[in-house]
C-alpha positions, 0 to 999 in steps of 0.5 A, spaced: 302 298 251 295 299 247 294 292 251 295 295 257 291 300 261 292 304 268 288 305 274 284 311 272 283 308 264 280 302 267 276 306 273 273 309 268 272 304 262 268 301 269 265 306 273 269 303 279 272 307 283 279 307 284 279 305 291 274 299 289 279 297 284 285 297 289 281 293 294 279 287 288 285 287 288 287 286 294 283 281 295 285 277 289 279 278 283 282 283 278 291 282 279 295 288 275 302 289 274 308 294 276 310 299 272 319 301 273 315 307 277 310 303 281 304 304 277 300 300 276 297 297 269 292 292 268 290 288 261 285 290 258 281 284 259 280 286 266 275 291 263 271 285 262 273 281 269 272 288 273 264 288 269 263 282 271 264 283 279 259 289 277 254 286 275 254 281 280 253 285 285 248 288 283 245 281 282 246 281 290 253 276 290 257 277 295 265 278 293 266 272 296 262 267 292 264 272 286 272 270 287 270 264 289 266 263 282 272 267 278 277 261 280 276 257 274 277 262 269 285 262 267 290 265 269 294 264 263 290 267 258 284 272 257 278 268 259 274 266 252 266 265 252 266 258 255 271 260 260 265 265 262 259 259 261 263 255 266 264 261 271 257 263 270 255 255 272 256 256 279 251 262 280 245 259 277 242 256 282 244 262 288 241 267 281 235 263 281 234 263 289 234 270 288 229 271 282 224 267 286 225 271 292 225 277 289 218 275 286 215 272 292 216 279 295 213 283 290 206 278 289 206 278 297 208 284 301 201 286 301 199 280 304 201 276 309 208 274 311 208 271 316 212 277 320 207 276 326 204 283 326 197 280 325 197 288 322 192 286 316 185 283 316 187 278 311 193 275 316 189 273 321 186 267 316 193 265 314 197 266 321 191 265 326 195 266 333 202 266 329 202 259 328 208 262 323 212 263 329 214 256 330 219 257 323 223 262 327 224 268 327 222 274 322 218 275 315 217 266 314 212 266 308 217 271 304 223 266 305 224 260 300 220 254 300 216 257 307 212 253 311 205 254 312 
């Protein structure tokens, strides 16, 4: 059995708590099998699958498109290095939407965003009378692509 793994070993191999692993498998990210006495037991593969979701997470992915993305990994056997290229492809231009708010956040919150507040001196020149509005509702210069 030193291919497979409880609850607990892959909860703490992971840092996920045990709640969060039930509920990925619930919701069909990670699977495991039954033990005679219910347990359950992952293989250890899962280790990397359940790092996977993590890091992605933290990365601003809803499980949704992580499941989503996780689709073309095999079922049959431990996901190889090309397996997780593929899989990785369809984040790369949602990453890179991020990446790119993320900077726009932090080279422009001390200006102008086009909130509509004209609460700097500097905003009054880039919004005149909040022509910003006419985008729609909040922050408009922090959303990709803005129009100004």
């Amino acid at each position: 059995m030193a291919d497979w793994i409880t609850i607990g070993e892959l909860s703490e191999r992971t840092g996920v708590a045990t709640s969060a692993l039930r509920f990925y498998e619930e919701r069909g990210l990670i699977s495991s099998e039954r033990t005679s006495g219910n347990q359950r037991r992952y293989r250890r593969p899962m280790i990397r699958r359940v790092s996977v979701i993590r890091a992605a997470q933290r990365c601003g992915l809803s499980l949704e498109e992580i499941a989503q993305a996780m689709e073309v990994l095999p079922a049959e056997r431990t996901p190889g290095r090309r397996d997780w290229e593929k899989m990785s492809q369809a984040w790369r231009s949602r990453l890179d939407e991020r990446i790119a708010a993320l900077e726009l956040l932090r080279d422009d919150l001390s200006s102008c965003i086009g909130c509509g507040c004209l609460s700097l001196s500097r905003c009054s020149l880039l919004n005149p009378q909040d022509v910003a509005s006419r985008f729609g509702p909040g922050a408009r210069y922090l959303e990709p692509s803005p129009a100004r």
